[in-house]
SEPA-108746 format. One record per residue (C-alpha): residue in three letters; x, z, y. Coordinates in steps of 0.5 Angstrom, whole numbers, padded with zeros to 4 digits, always signed. Layout:
N
alaXZY/...
//
This chain:
247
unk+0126+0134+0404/unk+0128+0127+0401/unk+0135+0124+0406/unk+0135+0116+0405/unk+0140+0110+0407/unk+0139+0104+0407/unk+0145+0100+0410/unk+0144+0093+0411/unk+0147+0087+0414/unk+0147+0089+0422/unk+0145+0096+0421/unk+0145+0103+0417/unk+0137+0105+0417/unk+0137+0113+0416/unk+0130+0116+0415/unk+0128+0123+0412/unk+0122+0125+0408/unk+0118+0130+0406/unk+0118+0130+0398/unk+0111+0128+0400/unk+0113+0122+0403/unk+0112+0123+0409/unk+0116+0121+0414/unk+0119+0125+0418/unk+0124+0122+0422/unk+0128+0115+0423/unk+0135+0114+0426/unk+0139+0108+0426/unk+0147+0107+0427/unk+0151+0101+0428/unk+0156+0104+0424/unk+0155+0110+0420/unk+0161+0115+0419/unk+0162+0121+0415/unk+0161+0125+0421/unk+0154+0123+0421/unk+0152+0125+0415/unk+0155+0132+0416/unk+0151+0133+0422/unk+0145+0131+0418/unk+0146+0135+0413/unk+0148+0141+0418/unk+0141+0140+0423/unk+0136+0139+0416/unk+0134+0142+0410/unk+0136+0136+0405/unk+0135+0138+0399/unk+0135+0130+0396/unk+0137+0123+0398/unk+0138+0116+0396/unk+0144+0110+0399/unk+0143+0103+0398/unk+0147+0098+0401/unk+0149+0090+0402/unk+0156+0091+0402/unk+0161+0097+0399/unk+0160+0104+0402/unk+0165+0109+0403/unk+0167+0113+0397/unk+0167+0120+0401/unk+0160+0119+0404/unk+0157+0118+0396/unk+0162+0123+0394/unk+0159+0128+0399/unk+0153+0126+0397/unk+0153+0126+0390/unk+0155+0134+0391/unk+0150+0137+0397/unk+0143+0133+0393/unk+0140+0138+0388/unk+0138+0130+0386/unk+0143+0124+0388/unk+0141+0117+0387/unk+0146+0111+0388/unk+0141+0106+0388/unk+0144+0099+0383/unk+0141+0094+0379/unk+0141+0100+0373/unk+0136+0105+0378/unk+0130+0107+0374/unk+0124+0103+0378/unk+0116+0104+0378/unk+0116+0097+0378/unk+0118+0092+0372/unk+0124+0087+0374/unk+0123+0081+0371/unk+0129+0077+0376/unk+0133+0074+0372/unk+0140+0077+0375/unk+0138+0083+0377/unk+0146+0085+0379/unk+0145+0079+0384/unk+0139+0083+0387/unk+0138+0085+0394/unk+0137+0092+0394/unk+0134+0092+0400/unk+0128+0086+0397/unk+0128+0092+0391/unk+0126+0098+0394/unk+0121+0093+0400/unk+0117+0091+0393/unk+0117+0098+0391/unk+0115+0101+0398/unk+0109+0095+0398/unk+0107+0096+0391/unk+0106+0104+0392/unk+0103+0103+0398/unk+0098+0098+0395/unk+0098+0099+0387/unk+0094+0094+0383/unk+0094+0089+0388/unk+0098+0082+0389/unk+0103+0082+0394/unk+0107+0078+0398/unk+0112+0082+0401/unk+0115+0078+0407/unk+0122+0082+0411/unk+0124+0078+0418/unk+0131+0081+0418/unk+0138+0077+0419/unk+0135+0072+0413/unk+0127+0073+0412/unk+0125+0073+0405/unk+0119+0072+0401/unk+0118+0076+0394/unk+0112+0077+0390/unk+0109+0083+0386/unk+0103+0082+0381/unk+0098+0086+0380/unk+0100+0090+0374/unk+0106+0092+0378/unk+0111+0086+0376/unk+0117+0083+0381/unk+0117+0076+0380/unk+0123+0074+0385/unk+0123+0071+0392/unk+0126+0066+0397/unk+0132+0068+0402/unk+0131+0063+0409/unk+0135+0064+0415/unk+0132+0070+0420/unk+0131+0068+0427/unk+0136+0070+0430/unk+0141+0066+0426/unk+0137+0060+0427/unk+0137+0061+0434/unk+0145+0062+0434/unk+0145+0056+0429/unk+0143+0051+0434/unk+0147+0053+0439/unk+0153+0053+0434/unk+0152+0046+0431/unk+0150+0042+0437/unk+0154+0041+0444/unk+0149+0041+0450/unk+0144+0047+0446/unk+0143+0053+0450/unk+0143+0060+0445/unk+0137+0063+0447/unk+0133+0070+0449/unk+0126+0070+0445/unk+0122+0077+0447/unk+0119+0078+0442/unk+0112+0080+0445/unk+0112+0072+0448/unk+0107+0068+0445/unk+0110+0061+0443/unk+0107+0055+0446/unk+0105+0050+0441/unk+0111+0045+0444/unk+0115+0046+0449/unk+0117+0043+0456/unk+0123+0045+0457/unk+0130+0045+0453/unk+0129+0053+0452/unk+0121+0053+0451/unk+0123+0048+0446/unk+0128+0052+0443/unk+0122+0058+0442/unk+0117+0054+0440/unk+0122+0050+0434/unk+0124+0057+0432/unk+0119+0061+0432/unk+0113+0057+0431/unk+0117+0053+0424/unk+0118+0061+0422/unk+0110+0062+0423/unk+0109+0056+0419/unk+0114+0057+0414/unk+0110+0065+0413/unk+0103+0060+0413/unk+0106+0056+0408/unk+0108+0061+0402/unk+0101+0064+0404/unk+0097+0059+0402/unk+0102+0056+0397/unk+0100+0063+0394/unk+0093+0063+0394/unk+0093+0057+0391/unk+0097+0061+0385/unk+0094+0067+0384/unk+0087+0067+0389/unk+0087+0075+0392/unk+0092+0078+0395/unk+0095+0082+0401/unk+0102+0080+0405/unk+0106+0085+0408/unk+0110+0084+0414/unk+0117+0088+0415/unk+0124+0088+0418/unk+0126+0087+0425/unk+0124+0081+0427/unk+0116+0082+0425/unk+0114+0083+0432/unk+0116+0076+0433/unk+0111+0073+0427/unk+0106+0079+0428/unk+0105+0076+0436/unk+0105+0069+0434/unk+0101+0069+0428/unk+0093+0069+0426/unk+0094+0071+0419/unk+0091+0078+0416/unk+0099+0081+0415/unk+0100+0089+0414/unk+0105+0091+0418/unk+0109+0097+0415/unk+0117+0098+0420/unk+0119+0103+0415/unk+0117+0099+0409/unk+0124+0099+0405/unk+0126+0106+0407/unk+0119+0109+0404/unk+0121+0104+0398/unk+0128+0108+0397/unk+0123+0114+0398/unk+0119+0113+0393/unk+0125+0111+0388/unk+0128+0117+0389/unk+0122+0122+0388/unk+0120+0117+0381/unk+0128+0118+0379/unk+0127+0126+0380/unk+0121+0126+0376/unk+0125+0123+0370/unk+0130+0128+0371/unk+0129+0132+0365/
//
């Protein structure tokens, strides 16, 4: 049983896997203590595991880690891939960006690939057929355009979006025009990468992923490939490719 972390900006997403990558079960924290990660170890047969974070993580949970797993993965910038890197600051890399690229390309090898993430930012990234990352864009996520507004005006209210809402074209009031001038300029701007790319490579499939994908997914007529756990099966796929360069 395979143990990954992927601890992003607003949460600690944890999942396990067989080594088969079938996932087994999903939890997510607010915050992740090193109380967390003993009762998991005591309530499952963990054998491996993989930690990937935005900011710092903290030196007893690695540690712990590190000691417990027959194979241990601190995921960075130096972590052996199944895909070429080719970004030109790979220390600066998002690791979350990574191991969705890896997850797409695992799911859907030989294939262009625009991977889209709609989490506190929405990123585009781009895979190649042979298996190549060319790099991506980083804009702001739906929830922050929606606090923005709000922030950098004086009589704009913040506003609750359901994401199962279809979003009119225009809005006839201030909050319907908030919803529609958020969501539906996310929806062109993830149109605008779609064509812009077809335009560049012809044939190639999208990939959808993050917590606000269901606002994009409800509000788009686009072939988009909805995967909820794509960068937690990524970090999978990279800890079972590192175990087998393990000599």
């Amino acid at each position: 049983m395979n143990l990954c972390i992927d601890q992003g900006n607003s949460r600690i997403k944890v999942a396990l896997f067989r080594t088969d990558g079938g996932l087994i079960k999903r939890f997510v924290y607010k915050t992740f203590a090193f109380f967390d990660l003993e009762r998991l170890f005591s309530l499952y047969p963990i054998d491996n595991s993989i930690i990937s974070s935005v900011g710092t993580m903290e030196p007893a949970i690695v540690n712990f880690l590190a000691r417990k797993s027959k194979h241990f993965v601190l995921f960075d910038h130096h972590t052996p891939l199944p895909i070429v890197n080719l970004y030109d600051t790979p220390h600066s890399l998002g690791q979350d960006r990574l191991a969705a690229a890896v997850g797409a390309n695992s799911i859907l090898p030989g294939e262009n690939l625009l991977i889209i993430d709609a989490g506190s930012a929405i990123t585009y990234d781009y895979v190649d057929s042979k298996g190549q990352y060319h790099g991506g864009n980083i804009a702001p996520g739906i929830k922050m355009r929606l606090t923005v507004l709000k922030q950098m005006t004086k009589r704009l209210p913040l506003i609750d979006v359901d994401e199962n809402q279809l979003i009119p074209l225009f809005g006839k009031n201030t909050k319907d025009a908030i919803a529609a001038g958020v969501i539906r300029g996310v929806t062109f701007e993830v149109k605008g990468y779609m064509r812009a790319l077809s335009e560049q490579v012809g044939t190639y499939s999208a990939v959808l992923t993050g917590g606000s994908a269901p606002y994009i997914l409800n509000n788009i007529q686009q072939p988009l490939r909805y995967e909820k756990h794509l960068v937690l099966s990524g970090l999978n796929t990279i800890l079972e490719y590192n175990i087998k360069q393990t000599p």
